[in-house]
N, C-alpha and C positions, 0 to 999 in steps of 0.2 A: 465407427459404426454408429448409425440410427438408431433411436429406437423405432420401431413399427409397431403396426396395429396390434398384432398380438402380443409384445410387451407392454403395449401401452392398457390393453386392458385383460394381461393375464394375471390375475391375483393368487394363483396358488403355490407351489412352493419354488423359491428361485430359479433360477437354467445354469445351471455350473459350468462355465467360460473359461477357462482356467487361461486360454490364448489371448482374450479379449485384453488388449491395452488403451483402445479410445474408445469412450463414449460419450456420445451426447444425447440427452434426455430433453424433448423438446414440452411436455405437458407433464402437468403434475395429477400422481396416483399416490394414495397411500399407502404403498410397499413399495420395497427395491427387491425390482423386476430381477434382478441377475446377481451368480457370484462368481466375482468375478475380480480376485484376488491378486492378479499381475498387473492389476488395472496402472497406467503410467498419466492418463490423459483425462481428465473429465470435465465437461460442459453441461451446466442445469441450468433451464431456461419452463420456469421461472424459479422454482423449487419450492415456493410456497408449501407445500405437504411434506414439509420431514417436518411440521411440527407430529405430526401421528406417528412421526416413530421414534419419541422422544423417549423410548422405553427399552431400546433396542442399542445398538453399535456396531457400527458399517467400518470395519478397520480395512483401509487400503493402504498396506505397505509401502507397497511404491511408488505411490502416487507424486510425482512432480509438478504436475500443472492441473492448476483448478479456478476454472472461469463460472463467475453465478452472478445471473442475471433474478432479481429477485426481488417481490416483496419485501420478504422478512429472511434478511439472509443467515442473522443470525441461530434461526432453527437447523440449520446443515451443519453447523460447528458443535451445536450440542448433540449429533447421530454422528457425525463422521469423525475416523482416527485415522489421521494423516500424518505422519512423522517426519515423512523426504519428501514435504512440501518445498518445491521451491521456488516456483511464480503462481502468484494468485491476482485473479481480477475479480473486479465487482464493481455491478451495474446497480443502477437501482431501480425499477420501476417507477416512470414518470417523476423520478430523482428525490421521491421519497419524502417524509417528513424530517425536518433539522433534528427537532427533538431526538425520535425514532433511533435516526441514523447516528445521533451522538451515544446513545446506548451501546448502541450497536459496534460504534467506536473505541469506547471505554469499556468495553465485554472483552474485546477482543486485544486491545491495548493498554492495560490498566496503566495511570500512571501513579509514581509515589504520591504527587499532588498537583493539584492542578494547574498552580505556577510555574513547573517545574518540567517540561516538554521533554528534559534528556534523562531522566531516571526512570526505564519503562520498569514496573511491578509486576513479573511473572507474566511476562506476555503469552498470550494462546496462539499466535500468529507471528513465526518469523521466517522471513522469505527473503532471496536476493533481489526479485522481481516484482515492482509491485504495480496493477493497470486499475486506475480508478476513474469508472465514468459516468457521467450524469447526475451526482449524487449533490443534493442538499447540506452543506455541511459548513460549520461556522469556521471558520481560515485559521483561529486563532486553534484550534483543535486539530484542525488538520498539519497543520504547520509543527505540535506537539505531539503528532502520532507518525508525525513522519519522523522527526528529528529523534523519537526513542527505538528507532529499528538501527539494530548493530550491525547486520548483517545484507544491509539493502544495497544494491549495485547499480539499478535500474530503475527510473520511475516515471510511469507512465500517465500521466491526466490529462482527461479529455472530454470538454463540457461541463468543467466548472465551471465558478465565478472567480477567477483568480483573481487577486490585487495585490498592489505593490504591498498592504500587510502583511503578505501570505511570506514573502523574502524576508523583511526586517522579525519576523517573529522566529525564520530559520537561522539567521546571522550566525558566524561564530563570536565567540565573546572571548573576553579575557577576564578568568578571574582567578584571584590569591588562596595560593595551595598552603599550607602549613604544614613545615616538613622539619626534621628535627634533624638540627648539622646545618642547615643549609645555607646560612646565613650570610652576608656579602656584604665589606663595607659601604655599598651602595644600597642596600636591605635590610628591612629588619631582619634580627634571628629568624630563621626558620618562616620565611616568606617568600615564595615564589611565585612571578604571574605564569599562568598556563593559559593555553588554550580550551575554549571548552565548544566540542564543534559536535551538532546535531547529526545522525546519519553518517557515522565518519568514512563508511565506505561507499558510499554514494560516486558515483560517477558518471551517471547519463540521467538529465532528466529532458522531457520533453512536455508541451503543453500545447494542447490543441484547444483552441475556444472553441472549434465546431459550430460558429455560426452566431455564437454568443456576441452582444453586443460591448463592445468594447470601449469604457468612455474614458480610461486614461492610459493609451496604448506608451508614450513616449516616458508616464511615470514609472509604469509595471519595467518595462524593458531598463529604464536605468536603475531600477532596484533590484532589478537581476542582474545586473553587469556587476552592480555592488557587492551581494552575493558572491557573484565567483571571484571577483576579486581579493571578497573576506578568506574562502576557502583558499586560495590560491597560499595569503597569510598564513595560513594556521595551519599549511602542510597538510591539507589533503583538497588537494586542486580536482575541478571538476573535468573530466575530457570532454563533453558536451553538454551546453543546456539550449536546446530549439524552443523555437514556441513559430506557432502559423496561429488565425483568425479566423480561416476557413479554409476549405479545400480548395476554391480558387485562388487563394495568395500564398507565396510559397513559402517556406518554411524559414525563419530566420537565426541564423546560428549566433549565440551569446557570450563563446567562449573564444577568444580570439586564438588563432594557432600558434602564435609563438608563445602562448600560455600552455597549450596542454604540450610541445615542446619541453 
């Protein structure tokens, strides 16, 4: 369901939906229009105005999918309680300010420290599915806001600036665990290498440049091949990662199949 004219500018007391599972709200008003508590599906375009209902809370139980297209997205997460989140997309208006959008980042992804991409701190946001489009965002951030979701299976970007950084800063790595017993006359006591892998449930990512100009197409792609070949190492191998340039060039798969085999 739409909303229409008359939720668009009916301000007095909600319309009680109880059947209502999709909406989408194409203008921003300072009230929510409807309650509407089975709600499963929601789309805000732009949402700008839940900063005025920053005094309020919209708890939608079962909500699973929530796309926001937005100025300031971060005003919907301070009014909305969404629990059985579990794809979320975000647009950003004209792709927003870096700054802005790193807040925005770090509000909703805190990490222990900022060297540190894989220890997220009390995240507000974890989803299996994640669609991020058009947004401004420094790679070295984004690369550490992806790598501290536990729970991600999918991920979708489209009209960044991606670069071959954005791979080398997801890498898996190897580093020395301290463990007591463990020791091997090829080890010291109680040292063992582990792997230590960003997103460890990751399994599809996709990358659309959407038209973006693209000045090291053949370095991004072999940093990606690296990539999955790092995950492939460290036991937890990717089943696809695509990437296209535009809608006229087709889509190029990065995973070879006798790998996800």
């Amino acid at each position: 369901m739409e909303e229409d004219s008359l939720l668009r500018h009916y301000a007095g007391e909600p319309i009680h939906m109880p059947s209502l599972t999709y909406l989408k709200r194409r203008e921003a008003c300072p009230y929510w229009p409807v309650d509407c508590p089975n709600l499963t599906h929601l789309v805000l375009i732009p949402g700008r105005d839940f900063g005025e209902l920053e005094d309020k809370c919209i708890r939608l139980p079962y909500l699973v999918s929530f796309s926001l297209y937005s100025y300031d997205s971060l005003n919907a997460f301070r009014v909305l309680d969404i629990p059985s989140l579990d794809s979320f997309g975000l647009r950003i208006k004209k792709g927003g300010r870096k700054s802005a959008n790193a807040g925005l980042f770090r509000d909703l992804w805190p990490l222990s420290s900022p060297e540190d991409g894989m220890n997220p701190s009390n995240p507000k946001l974890e989803v299996s599915e994640l669609s991020l489009r058009d947004i401004n965002i420094d790679l070295q951030l984004l690369a550490s806001t992806v790598a501290c979701q536990t729970s991600l299976k999918k991920l979708i970007i489209i009209g960044l600036d991606i670069k071959s950084n954005f791979f080398d800063c997801l890498m898996p790595k190897q580093v020395e665990q301290h463990l007591e017993g463990s020791g091997t006359p090829a080890q010291p006591e109680g040292v063992v290498m582990a792997w230590q892998v960003g997103a460890p449930a990751l399994k599809r990512l996709s990358i659309d440049f959407a038209g973006r100009l693209v000045e090291d197409q053949a370095g991004i792609e072999a940093s990606a091949r690296a990539f999955v070949a790092a995950r492939t190492r460290a036991g937890a191998p990717l089943e696809e990662l695509k990437m296209r340039c535009s809608k006229e060039t087709a889509w190029k798969e990065l995973v070879e199949p006798d790998v996800v085999a």
